[in-house]
Backbone as a chain_set.jsonl record, in Angstrom:
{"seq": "XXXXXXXXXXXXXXXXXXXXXXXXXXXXXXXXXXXXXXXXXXXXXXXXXXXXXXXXXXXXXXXXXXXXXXXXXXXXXXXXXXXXXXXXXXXXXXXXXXXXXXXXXXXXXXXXXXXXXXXXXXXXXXXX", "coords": {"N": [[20.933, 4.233, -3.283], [18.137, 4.411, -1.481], [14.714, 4.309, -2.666], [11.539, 4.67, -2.592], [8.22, 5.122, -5.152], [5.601, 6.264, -5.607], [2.737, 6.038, -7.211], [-0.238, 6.751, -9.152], [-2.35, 7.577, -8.181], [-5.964, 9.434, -7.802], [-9.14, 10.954, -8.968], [-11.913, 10.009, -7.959], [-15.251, 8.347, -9.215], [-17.562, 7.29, -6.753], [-17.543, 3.312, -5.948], [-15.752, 2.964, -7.954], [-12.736, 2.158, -9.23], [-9.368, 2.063, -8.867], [-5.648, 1.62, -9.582], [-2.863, 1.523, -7.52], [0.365, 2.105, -7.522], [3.888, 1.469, -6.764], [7.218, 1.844, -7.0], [10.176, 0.377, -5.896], [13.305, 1.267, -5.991], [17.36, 0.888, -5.911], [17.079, -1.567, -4.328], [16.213, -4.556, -3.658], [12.709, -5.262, -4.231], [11.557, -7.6, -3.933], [12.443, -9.271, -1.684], [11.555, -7.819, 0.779], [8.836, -6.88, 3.028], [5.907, -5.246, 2.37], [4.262, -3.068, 2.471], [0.869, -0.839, 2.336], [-0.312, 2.33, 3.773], [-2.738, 4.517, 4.833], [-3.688, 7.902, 4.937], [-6.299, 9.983, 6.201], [-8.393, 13.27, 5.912], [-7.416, 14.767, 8.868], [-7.268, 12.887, 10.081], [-5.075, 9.872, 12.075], [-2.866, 8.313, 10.628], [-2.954, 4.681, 8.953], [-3.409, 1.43, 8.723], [-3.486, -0.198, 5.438], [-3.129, -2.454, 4.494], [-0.666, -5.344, 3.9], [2.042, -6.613, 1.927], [3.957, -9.905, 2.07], [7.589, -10.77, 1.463], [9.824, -12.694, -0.156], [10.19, -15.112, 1.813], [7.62, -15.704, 2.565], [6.612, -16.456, 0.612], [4.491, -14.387, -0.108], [2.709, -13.294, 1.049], [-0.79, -11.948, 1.94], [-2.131, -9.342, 3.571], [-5.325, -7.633, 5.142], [-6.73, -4.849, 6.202], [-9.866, -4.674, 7.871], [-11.825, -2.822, 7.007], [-10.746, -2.502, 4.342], [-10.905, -5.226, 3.152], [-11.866, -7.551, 0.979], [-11.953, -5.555, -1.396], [-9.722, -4.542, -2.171], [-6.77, -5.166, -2.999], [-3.087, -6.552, -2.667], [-0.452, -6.785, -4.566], [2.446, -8.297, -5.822], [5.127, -7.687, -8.559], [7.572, -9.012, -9.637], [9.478, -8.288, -11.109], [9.419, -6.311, -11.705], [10.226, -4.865, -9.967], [8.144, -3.619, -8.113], [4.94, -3.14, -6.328], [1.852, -3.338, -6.129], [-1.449, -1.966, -5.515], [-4.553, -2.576, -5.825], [-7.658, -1.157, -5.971], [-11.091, -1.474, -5.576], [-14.357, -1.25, -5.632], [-14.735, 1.408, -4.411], [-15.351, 3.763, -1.911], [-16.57, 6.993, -0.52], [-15.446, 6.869, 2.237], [-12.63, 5.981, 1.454], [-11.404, 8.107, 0.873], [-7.881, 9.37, 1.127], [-4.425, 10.417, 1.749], [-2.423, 7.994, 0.254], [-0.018, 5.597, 1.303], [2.968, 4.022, 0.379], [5.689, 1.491, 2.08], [8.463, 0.015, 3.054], [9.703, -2.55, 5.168], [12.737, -3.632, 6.134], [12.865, -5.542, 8.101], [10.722, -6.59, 9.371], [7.94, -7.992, 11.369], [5.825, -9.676, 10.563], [3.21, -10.551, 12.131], [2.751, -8.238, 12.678], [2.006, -6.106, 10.524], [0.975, -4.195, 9.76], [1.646, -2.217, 11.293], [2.981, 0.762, 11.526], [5.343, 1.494, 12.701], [6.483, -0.658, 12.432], [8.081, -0.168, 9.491], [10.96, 0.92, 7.436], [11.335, 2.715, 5.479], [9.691, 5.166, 3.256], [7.095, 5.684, 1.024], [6.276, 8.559, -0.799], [3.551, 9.574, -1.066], [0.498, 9.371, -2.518], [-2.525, 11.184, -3.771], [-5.74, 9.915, -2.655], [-8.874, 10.445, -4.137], [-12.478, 9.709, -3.333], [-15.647, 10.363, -4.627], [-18.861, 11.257, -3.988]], "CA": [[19.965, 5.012, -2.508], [16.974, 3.541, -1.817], [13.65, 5.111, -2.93], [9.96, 4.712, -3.2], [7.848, 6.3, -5.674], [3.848, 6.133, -5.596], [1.48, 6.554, -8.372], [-1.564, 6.345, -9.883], [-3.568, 8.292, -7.626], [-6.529, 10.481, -8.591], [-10.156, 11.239, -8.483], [-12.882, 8.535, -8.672], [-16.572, 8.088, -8.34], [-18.238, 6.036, -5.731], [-18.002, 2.4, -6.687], [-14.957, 2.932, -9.072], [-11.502, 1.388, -9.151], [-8.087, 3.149, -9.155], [-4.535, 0.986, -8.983], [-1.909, 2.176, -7.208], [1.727, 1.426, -7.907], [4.803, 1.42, -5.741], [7.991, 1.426, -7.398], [11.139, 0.512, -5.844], [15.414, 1.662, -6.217], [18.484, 0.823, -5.121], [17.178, -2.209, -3.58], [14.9, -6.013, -4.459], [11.9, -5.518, -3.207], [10.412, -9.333, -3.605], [13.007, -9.892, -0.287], [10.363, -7.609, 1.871], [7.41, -6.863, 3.378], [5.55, -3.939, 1.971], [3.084, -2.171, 3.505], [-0.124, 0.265, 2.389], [-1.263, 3.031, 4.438], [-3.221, 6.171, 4.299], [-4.095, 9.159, 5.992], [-7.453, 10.852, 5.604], [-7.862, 14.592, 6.697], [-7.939, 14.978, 10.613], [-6.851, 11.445, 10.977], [-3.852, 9.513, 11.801], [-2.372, 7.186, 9.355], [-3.385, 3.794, 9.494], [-2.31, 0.542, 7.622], [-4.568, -1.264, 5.06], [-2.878, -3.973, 3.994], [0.745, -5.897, 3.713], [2.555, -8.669, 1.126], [5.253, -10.616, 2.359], [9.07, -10.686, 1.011], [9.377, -14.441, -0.326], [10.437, -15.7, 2.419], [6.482, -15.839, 3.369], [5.307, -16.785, -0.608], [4.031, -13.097, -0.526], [1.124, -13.426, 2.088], [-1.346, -10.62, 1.944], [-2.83, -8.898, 5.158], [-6.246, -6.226, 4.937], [-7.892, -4.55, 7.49], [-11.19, -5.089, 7.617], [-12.302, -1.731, 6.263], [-11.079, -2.608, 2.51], [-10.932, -6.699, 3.28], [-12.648, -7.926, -0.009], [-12.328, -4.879, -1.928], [-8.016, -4.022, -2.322], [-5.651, -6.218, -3.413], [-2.023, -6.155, -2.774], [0.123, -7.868, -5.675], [3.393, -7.626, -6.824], [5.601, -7.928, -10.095], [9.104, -8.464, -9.101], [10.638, -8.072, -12.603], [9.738, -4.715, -12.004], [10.206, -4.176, -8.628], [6.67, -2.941, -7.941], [4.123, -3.646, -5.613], [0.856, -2.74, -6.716], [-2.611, -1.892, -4.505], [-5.713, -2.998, -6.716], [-8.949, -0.834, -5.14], [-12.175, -1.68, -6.324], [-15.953, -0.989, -5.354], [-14.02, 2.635, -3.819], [-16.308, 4.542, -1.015], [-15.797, 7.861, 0.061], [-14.653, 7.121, 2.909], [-11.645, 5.669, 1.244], [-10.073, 9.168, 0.674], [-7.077, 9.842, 1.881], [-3.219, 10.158, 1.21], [-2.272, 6.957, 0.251], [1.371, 5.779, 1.219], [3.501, 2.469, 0.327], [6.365, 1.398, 3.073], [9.306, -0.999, 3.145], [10.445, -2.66, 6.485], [13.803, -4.478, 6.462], [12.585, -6.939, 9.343], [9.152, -6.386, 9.751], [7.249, -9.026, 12.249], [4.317, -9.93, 10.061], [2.132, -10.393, 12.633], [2.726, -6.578, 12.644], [2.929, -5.646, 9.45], [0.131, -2.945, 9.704], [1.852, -1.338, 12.127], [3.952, 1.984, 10.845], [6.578, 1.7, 13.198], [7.664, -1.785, 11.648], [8.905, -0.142, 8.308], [11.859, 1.781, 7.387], [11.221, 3.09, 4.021], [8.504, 5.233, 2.778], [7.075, 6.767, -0.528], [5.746, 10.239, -1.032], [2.56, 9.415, -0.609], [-0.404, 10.171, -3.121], [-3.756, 11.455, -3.08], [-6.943, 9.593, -3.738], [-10.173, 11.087, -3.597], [-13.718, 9.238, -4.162], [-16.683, 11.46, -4.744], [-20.548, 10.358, -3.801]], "C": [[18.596, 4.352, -2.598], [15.291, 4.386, -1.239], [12.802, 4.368, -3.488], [9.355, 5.533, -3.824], [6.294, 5.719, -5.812], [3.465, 6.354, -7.08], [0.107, 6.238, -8.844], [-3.07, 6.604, -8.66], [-4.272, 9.024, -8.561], [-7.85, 10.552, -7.914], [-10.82, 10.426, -8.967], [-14.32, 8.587, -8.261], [-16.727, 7.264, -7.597], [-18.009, 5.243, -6.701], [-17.048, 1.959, -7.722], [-13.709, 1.97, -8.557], [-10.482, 2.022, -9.242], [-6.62, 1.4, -8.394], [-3.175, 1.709, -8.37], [-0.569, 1.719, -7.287], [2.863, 2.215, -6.877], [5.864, 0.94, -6.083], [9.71, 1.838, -6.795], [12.475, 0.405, -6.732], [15.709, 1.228, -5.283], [18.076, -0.287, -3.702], [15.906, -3.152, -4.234], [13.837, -6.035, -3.694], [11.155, -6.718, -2.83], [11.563, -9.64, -2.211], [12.023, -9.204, 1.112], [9.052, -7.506, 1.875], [7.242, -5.366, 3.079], [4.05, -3.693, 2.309], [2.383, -0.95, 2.611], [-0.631, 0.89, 3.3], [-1.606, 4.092, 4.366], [-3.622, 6.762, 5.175], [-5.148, 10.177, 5.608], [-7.371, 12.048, 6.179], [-8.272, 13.957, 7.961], [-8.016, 13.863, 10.93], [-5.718, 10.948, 11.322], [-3.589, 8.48, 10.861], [-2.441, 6.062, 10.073], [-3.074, 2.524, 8.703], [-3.728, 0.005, 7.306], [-4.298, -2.054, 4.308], [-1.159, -4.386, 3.641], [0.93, -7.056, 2.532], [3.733, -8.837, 1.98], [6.287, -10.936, 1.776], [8.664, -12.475, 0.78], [9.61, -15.056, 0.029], [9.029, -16.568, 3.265], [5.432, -15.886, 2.112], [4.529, -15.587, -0.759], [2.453, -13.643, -0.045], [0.482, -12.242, 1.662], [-1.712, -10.881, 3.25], [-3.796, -7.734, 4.583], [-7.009, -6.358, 6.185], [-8.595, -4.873, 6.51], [-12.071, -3.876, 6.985], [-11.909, -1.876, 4.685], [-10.96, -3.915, 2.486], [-11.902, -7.265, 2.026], [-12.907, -6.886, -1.03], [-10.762, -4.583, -2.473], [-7.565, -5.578, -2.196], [-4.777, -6.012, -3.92], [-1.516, -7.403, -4.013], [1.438, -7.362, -5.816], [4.14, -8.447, -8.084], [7.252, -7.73, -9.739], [9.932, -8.301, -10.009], [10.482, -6.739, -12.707], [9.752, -3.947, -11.116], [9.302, -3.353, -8.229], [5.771, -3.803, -7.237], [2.633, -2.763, -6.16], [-0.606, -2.693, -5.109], [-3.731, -1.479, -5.432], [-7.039, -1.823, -6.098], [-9.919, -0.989, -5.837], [-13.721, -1.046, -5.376], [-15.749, 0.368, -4.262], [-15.461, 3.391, -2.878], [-15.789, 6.049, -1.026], [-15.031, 8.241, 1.205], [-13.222, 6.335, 2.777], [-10.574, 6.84, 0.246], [-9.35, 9.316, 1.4], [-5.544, 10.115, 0.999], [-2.769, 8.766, 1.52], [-0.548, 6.237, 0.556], [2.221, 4.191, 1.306], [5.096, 2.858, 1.507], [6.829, 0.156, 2.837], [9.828, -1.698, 4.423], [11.764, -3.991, 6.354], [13.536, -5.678, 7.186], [11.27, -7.134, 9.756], [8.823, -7.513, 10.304], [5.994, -8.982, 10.97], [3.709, -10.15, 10.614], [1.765, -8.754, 12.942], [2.62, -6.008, 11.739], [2.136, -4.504, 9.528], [0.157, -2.13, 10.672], [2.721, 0.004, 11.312], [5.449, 1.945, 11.0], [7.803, 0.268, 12.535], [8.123, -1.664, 10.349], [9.999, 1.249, 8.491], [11.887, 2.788, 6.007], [9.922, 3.901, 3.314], [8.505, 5.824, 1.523], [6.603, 8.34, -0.259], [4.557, 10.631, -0.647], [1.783, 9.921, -1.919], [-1.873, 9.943, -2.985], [-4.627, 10.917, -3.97], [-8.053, 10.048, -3.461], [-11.119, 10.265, -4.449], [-15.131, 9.85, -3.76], [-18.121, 10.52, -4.729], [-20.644, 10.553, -4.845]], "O": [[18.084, 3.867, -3.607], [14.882, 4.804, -0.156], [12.941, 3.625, -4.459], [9.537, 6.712, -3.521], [6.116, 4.561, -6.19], [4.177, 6.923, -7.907], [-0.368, 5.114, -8.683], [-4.167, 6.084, -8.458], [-3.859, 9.34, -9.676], [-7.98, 10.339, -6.708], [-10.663, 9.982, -10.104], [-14.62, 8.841, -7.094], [-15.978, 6.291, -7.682], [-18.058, 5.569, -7.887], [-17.225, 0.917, -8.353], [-13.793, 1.182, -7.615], [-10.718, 2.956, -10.01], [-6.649, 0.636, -7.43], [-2.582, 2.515, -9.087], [-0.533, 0.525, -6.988], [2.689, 3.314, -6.35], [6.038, -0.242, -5.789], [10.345, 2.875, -6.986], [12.687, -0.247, -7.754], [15.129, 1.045, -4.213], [18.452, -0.13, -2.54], [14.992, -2.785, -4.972], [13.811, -6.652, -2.63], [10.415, -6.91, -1.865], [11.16, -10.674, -1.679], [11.796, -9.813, 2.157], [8.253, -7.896, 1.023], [8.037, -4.471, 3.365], [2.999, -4.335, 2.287], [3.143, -0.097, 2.154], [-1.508, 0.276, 3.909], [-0.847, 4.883, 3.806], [-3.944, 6.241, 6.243], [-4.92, 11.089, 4.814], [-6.44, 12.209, 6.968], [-9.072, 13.046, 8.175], [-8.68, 13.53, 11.911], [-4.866, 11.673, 10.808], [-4.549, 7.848, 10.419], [-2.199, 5.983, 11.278], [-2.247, 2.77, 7.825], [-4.687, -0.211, 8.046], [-5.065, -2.454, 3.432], [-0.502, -3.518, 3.065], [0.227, -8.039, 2.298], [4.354, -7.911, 2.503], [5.903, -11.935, 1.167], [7.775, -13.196, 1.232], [9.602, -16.098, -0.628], [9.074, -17.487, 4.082], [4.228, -15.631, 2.117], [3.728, -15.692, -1.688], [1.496, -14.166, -0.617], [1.155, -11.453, 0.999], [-1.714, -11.917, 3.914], [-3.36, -6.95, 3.74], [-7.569, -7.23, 6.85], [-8.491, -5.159, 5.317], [-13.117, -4.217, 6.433], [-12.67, -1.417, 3.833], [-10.829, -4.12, 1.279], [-13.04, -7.39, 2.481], [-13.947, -7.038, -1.67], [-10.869, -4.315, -3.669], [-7.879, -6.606, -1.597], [-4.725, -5.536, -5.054], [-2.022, -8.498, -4.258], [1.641, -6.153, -5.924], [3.812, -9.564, -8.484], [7.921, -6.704, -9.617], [11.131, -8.165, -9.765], [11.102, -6.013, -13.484], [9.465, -2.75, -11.122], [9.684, -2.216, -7.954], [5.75, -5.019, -7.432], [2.639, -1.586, -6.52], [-0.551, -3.291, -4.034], [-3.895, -0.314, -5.795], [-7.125, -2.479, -5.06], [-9.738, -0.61, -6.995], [-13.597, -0.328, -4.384], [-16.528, 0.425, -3.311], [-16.554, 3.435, -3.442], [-14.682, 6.304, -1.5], [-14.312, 9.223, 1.392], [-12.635, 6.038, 3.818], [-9.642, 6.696, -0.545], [-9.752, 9.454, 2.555], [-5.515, 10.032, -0.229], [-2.695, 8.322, 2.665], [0.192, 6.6, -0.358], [2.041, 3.389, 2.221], [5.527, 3.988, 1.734], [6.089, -0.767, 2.494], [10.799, -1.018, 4.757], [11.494, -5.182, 6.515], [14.004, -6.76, 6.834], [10.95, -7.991, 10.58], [9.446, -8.423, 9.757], [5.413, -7.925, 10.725], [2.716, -10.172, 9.888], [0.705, -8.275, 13.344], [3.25, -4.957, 11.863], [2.841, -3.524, 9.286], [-0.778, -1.423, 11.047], [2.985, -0.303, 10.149], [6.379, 2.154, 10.22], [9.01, 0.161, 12.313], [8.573, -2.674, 9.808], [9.945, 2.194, 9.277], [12.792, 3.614, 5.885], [9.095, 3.157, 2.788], [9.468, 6.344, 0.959], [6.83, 8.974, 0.771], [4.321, 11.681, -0.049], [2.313, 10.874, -2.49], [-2.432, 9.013, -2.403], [-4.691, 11.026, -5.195], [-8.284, 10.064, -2.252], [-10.986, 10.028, -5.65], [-15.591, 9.762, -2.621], [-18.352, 9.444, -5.281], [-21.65, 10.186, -5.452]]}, "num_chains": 1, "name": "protein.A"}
């Protein structure tokens, strides 16, 4: 069965750091592309950033809203993808949510519709 599980959300001041972790089952995740995206209130969900399966040396992709600030990584001995955040705003609350896509186009990867797999999602909040 193959399951995502989030963690390491929480509450942070402006300016702070929080890592987020993304641990797959019942399947290797260094073969895909994994995907971050979040959903703030009264928005739609939106992608902020991809790695690449190792067929692509584990590329990263970031919008330009956390581009120099998040950093995707992963640890494949433990089947985890991680999402680094640093110098955190407030407008980087939202529900945060990791995503697997079997085939994903990487020139797409920050699209939604190119994964098959999601986590639970968890919540980060950063306070002025």
């Amino acid at each position: 069965q193959v399951q995502l599980v989030e963690s390491g959300g929480g509450l942070v001041q402006s300016g702070g750091s929080l890592r987020l972790s993304c641990a797959a089952s019942g399947f290797g995740l260094d073969y895909y592309t994994v995907g971050w995206f979040r959903q703030a209130p009264g928005k739609e969900r939106a992608g902020v950033g991809c790695i690449s399966g190792r067929a692509l040396y584990g590329s990263t992709y970031y919008s330009d809203s956390v581009k120099g600030r998040f950093t995707i990584s992963r640890d494949n001995a433990k089947n985890t993808v991680y999402l680094q955040m640093d110098s955190l705003k407030p407008e980087d609350t939202a529900v945060y949510y990791c995503a697997v896509g079997r085939r994903t186009n990487w020139g797409r990867c920050g699209i939604e519709s190119e994964y098959d797999y999601w986590g639970q999602g968890t919540q980060i909040t950063v306070s002025s």
